[in-house]
C-alpha positions in Angstrom: 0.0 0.0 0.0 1.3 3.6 -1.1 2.6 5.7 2.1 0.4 9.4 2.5 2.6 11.6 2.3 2.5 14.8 4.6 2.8 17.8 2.5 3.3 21.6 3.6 3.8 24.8 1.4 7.3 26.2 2.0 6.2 29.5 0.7 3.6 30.0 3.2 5.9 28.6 5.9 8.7 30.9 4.9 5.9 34.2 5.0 4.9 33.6 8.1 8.3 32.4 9.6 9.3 36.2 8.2 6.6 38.2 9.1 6.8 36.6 12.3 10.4 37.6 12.7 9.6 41.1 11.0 6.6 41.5 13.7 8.9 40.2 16.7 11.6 42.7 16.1 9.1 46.0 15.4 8.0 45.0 18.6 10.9 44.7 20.5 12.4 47.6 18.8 8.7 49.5 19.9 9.1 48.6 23.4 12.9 49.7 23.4 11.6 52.6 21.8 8.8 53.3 24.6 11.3 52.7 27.4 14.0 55.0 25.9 11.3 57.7 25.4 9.9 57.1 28.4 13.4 57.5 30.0 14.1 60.9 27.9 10.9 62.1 28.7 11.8 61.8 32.5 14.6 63.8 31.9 12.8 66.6 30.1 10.2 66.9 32.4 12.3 67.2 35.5 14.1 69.9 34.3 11.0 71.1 33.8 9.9 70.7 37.2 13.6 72.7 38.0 12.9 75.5 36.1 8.5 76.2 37.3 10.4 75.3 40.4 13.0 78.1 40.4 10.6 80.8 38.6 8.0 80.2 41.1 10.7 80.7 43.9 12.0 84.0 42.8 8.5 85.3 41.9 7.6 84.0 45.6 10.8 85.3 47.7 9.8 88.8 45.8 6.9 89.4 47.4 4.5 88.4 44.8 2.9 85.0 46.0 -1.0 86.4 45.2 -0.2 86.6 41.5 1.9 83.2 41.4 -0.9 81.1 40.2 -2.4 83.6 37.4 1.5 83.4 36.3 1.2 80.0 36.0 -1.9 79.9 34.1 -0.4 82.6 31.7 3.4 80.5 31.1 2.1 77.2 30.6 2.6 75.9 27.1 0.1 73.6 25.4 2.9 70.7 25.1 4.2 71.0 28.9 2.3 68.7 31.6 0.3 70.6 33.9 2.6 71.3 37.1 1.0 71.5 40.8 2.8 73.6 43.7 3.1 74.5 47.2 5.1 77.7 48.2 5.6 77.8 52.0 7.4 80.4 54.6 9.2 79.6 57.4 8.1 81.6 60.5 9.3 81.6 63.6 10.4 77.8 63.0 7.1 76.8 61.3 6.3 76.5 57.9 3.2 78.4 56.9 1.5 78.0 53.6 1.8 81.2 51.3 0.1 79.5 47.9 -1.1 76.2 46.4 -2.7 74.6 43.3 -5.9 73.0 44.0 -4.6 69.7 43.4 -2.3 70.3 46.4 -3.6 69.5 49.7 -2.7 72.2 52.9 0.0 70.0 54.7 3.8 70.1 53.5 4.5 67.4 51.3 8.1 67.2 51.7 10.7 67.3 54.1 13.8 67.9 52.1 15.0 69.4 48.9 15.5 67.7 45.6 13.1 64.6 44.2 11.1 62.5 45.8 8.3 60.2 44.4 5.5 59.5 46.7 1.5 58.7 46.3 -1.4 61.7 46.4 -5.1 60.6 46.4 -4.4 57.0 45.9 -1.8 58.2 42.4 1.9 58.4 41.8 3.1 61.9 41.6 6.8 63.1 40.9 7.8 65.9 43.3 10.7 68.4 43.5 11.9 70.8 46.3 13.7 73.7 46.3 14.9 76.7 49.2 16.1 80.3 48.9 19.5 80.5 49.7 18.7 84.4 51.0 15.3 83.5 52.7 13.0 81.3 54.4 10.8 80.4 51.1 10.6 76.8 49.9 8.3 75.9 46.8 7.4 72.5 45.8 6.5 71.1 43.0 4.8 68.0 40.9 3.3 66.2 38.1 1.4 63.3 38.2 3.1 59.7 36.9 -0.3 59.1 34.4 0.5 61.9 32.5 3.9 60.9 31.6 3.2 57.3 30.5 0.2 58.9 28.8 2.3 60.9 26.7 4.9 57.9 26.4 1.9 55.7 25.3 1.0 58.1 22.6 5.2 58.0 21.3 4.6 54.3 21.0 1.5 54.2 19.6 3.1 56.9 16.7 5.9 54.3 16.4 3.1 51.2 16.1 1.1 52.3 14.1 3.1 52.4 10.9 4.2 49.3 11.9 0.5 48.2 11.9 0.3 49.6 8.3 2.9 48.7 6.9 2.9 44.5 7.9 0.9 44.0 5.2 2.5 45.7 2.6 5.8 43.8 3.4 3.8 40.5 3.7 2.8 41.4 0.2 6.4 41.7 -0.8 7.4 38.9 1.1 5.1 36.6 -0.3 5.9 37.5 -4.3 9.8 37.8 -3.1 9.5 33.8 -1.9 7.5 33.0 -4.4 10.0 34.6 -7.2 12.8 32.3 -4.7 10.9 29.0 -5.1 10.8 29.6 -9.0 13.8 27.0 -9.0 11.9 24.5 -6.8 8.5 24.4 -9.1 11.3 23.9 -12.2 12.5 20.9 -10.9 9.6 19.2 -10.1 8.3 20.1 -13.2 11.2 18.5 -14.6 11.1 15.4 -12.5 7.6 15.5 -13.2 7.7 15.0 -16.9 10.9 12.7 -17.5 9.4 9.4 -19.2 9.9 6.5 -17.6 10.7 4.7 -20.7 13.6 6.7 -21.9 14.6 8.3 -18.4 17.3 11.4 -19.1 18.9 14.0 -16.7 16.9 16.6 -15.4 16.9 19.3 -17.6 16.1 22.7 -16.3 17.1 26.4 -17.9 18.7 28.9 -16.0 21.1 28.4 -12.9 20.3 26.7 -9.9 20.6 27.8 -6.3 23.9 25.9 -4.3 20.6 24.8 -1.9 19.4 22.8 -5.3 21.8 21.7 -7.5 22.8 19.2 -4.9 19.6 17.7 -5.0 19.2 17.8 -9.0 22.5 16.0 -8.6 21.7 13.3 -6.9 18.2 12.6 -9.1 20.5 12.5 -12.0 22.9 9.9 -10.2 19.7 8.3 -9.5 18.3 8.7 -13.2 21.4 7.1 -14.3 21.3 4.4 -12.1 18.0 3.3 -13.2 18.4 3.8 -17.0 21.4 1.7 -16.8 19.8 -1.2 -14.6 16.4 -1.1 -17.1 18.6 -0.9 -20.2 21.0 -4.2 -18.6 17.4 -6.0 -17.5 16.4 -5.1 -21.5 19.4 -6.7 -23.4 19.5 -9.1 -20.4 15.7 -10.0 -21.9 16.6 -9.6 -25.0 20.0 -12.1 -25.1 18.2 -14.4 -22.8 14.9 -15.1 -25.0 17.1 -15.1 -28.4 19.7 -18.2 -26.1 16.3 -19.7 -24.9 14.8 -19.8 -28.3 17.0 -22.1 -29.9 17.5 -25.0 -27.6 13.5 -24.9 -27.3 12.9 -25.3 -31.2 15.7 -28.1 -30.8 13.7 -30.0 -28.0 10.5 -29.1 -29.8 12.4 -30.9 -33.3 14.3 -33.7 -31.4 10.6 -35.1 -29.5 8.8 -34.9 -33.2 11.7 -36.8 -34.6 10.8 -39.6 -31.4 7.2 -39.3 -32.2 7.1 -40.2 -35.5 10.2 -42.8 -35.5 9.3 -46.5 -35.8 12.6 -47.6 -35.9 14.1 -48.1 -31.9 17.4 -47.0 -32.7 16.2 -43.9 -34.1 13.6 -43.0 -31.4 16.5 -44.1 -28.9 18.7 -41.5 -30.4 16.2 -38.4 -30.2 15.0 -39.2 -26.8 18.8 -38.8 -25.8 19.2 -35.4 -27.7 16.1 -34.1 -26.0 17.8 -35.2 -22.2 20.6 -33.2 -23.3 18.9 -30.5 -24.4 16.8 -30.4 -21.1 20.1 -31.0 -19.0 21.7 -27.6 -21.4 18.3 -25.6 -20.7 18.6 -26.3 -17.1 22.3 -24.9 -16.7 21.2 -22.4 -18.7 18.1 -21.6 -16.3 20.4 -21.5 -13.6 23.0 -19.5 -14.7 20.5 -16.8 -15.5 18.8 -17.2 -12.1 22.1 -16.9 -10.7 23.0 -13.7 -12.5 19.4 -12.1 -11.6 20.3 -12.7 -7.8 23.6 -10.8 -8.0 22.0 -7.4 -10.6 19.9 -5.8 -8.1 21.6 -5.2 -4.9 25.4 -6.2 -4.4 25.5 -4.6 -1.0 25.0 -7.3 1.2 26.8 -8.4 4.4 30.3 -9.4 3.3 32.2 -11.7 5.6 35.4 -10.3 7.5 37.3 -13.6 6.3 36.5 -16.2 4.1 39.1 -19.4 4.0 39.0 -19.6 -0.1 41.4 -22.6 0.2 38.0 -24.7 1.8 36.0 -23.4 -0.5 38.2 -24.3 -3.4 38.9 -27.9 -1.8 34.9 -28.4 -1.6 34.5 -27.6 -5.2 37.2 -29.5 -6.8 35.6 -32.5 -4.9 31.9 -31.9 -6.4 33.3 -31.8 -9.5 36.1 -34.1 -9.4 33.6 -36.9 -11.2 32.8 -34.7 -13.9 36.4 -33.9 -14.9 37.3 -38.3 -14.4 34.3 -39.0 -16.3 35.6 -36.5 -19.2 39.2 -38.4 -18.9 40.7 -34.7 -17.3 42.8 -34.3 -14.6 41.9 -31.8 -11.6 43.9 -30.6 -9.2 44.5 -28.1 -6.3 48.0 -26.2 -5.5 48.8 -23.3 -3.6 48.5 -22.8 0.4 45.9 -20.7 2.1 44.2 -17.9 1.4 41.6 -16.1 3.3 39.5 -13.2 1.8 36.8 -11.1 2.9 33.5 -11.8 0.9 30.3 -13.3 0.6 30.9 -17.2 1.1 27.6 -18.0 -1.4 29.2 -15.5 -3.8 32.6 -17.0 -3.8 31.2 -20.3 -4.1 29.6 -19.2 -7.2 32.6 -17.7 -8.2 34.7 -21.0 -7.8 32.7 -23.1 -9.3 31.8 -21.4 -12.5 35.6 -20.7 -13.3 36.3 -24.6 -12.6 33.1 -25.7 -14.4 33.8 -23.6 -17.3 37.6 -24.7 -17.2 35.9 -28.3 -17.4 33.7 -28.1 -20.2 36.1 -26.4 -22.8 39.3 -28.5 -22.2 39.0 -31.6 -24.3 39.4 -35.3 -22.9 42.6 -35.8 -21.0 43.4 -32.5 -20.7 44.6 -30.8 -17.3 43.0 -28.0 -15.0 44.9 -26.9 -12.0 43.3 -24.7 -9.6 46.4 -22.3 -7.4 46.0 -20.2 -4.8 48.7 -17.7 -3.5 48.1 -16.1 -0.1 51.6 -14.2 -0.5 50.0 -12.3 -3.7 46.6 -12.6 -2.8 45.5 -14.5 -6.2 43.2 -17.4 -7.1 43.8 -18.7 -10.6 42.5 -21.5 -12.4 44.4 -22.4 -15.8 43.9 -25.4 -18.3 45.7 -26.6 -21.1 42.2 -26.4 -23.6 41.6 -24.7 -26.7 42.7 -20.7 -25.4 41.4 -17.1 -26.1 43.3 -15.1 -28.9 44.5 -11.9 -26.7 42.1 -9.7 -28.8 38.7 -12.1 -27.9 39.5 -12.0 -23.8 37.5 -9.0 -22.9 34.8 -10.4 -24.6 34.5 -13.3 -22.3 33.1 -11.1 -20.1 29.9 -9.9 -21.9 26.7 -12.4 -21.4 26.0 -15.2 -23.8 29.7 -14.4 -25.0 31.7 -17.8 -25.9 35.0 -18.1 -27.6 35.0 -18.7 -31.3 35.4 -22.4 -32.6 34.2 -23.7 -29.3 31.9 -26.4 -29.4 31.5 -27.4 -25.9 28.5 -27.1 -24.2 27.9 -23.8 -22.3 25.5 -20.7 -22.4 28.3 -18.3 -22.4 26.9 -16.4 -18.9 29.9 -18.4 -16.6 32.3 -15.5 -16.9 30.1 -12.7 -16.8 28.3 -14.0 -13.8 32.3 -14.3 -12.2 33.1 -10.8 -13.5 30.0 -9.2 -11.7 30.9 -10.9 -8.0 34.7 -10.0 -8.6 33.2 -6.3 -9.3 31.0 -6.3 -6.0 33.9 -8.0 -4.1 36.3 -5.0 -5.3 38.7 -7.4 -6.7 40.1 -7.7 -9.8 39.7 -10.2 -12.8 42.8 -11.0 -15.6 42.9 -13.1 -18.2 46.6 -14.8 -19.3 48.1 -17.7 -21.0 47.3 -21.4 -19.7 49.4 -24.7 -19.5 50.9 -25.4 -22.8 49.4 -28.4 -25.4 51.1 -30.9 -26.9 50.3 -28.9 -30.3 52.5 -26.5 -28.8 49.5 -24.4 -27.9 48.4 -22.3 -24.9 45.3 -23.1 -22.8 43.3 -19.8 -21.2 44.3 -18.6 -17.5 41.5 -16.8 -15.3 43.8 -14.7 -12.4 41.6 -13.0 -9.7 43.3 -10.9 -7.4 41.8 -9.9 -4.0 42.0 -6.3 -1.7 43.9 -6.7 1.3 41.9 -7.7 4.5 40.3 -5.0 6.5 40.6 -5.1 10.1 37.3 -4.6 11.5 36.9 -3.3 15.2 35.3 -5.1 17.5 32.5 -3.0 19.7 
């Protein structure tokens, strides 16, 4: 059953990740705003305080406390905070009231000079005291807290408010700047999105790609190519193996009508063995192809840290030790030990189709010789039979390849089968002279040599 797969849109996740941030920093930069207004405000309106403070206590010590407040009233500027006072004389010890606001209540309200902030009716208010250095006159005073965070309320409001406007213009432009971003993105899987699975071919798409991308368009064409390959191997792999199947099936098909219709014994004796020797062919051939199909798709499997080859080598030789007597040939095993790190299944395959193939194509009473040489790290298996001209050996490798003139039974898929485990083992596969013929003649030499062993931790 297909996996759901869960989807987002990056575009929308990337506008609201950046308006978010855009949003978090207006508003940290309005609160920093507020506070440092706030703080300069303070400032300003203290020294404001100083200076009513100072008029009001020259105007006082002059002898003109009746006309203090109608001074007030006639100085204050519309963008100054309303300023209460207190202007007192000392007498006789005692501090007498001379003149107050009406917000100011009959009783002193402090006791020394300078600032002080203290509650009046229940509300902050910020005071200041000042004395005549020539007189007994002291004036206080005051402004009320709620006006100056009213008036730093209305600074950040000025400061949010564009803020508040302009969100979502810049989401606007955030969302077509993303969008024009992603253009790459939607390209690509347009152009995943329309390669043809029949005739798969890099991605193509126009223009340059962002560093973020071309990674990833890299890797799909890796991939691509990987695929094309393996569906182009499984095609000829189709291909050669119907065209090597049809022929030993019209032969069976020929050989049982030639049995069928024969009266005479010796004849009907005769098919009937040709079509058990074309059924014994078809079923090496099934199983080398079987074999070859279990090492295409996946070569990564669990390898082995050491293999004793020399074992394996001994076991084979002995399984087909009646095979080589029965053909009159002589089989034999040389070398000392060798141990390599592997798949033991694969290098059993591996043994036994350079043996068996060594077998069928050296005629009666010829010699194979199987060596190993731990000192080199080689397995070869030579024989004294027909040879490869120098110029045919690479095409040993190839499927349904056989040497020319060779009339031995086979399918032609032993070496290719020993060439694709030498490939996944990392080893390497050469082909050489073989033991001389009494023709004075060179048999064929298969030389496979092995990486060193790597030492593997334990945990």
């Amino acid at each position: 059953m297909r996996a759901v797969l869960q989807t987002y849109s990056l575009r929308r996740r990337l506008v609201g990740l950046l308006i978010g941030v855009v949003a978090l920093m207006w508003s940290v930069s309005a609160v920093v705003a507020f506070r440092t207004a706030h703080a300069e405000a303070d400032e300003l309106f203290d020294a404001q305080l100083v200076q009513v403070a100072e008029t009001l206590l020259a105007i006082v010590a002059a002898g003109q406390s009746p006309h203090v407040a109608d001074e007030m009233a006639e100085h204050q500027h519309a963008y100054q905070l309303p300023v209460a006072f207190q202007a007192w004389q000392r007498k006789d010890g005692r501090w007498s009231l001379l003149v107050r606001s009406s917000e100011m209540p009959d009783a002193p309200l402090m006791e020394n000079t300078g600032f002080d902030e203290h509650d009046l009716n229940g509300e902050l208010w910020r005071f200041f005291a000042v004395d005549h250095s020539h007189s007994e006159y002291r004036v206080i005073v005051g402004q009320h807290h709620a006006a100056r965070y009213h008036l730093a309320g209305e600074i950040a409001l000025h400061l949010l408010v564009p803020i508040l406007f302009g969100l979502p213009l810049i989401a606007i432009g955030i969302w077509a700047v993303v969008g024009r971003a992603l253009r790459p993105v939607n390209a690509v899987a347009a152009a995943v999105g329309g390669l043809d699975a029949r005739h798969l071919a890099p991605v193509q798409v126009s223009g340059p790609l962002p560093a973020e991308i071309a990674p990833l368009v890299t890797s799909l064409d890796a991939l691509v190519g990987r695929v094309a390959e393996a569906m182009d191997n499984e095609r000829r792999f189709t291909a050669d193996a119907s065209h090597e199947l049809r022929t030993p099936l019209a032969a069976l098909k020929i050989h049982a009508q030639v049995a069928r219709r024969a009266s005479d014994e010796t004849i009907r004796g005769h098919a009937l063995d040709q079509v058990l020797s074309g059924v014994e062919r078809m079923t090496h051939l099934v199983e080398q192809l079987l074999t070859l199909a279990r090492l295409d798709p996946d070569a990564a499997g669990n390898l082995e840290p050491e293999v004793d080859l020399e074992a394996l080598a001994e076991s084979i030789c002995a399984a087909l030790e009646p095979q080589a007597r029965r053909a009159g040939q002589s089989l034999s095993l040389e070398g000392d030990g060798l141990v390599v790190q592997g798949n033991r299944w694969w290098l059993e395959v591996l043994l036994r189709n350079l043996v068996d193939n060594a077998l069928r194509y050296t005629p009666a009473g010829g010699r194979v010789v199987v060596s190993l040489d731990a000192a080199v790290r080689c397995l070869r298996v030579v024989d004294d039979g027909p040879g490869i001209p120098p110029a045919q050996r690479e095409q040993l490798l190839t499927r349904f390849a056989r040497g020319a003139d060779v009339e031995a039974d086979g399918c032609g898929l032993g070496l290719s089968i020993v060439a694709r485990i030498v490939t996944i083992l990392g080893a390497t596969l050469v082909f050489d002279d073989g033991l001389a013929r009494p023709d004075g003649g060179l048999g064929l030499a298969v030389s496979i040599r092995f990486p060193p062993l790597v030492t593997m931790s334990k945990p």
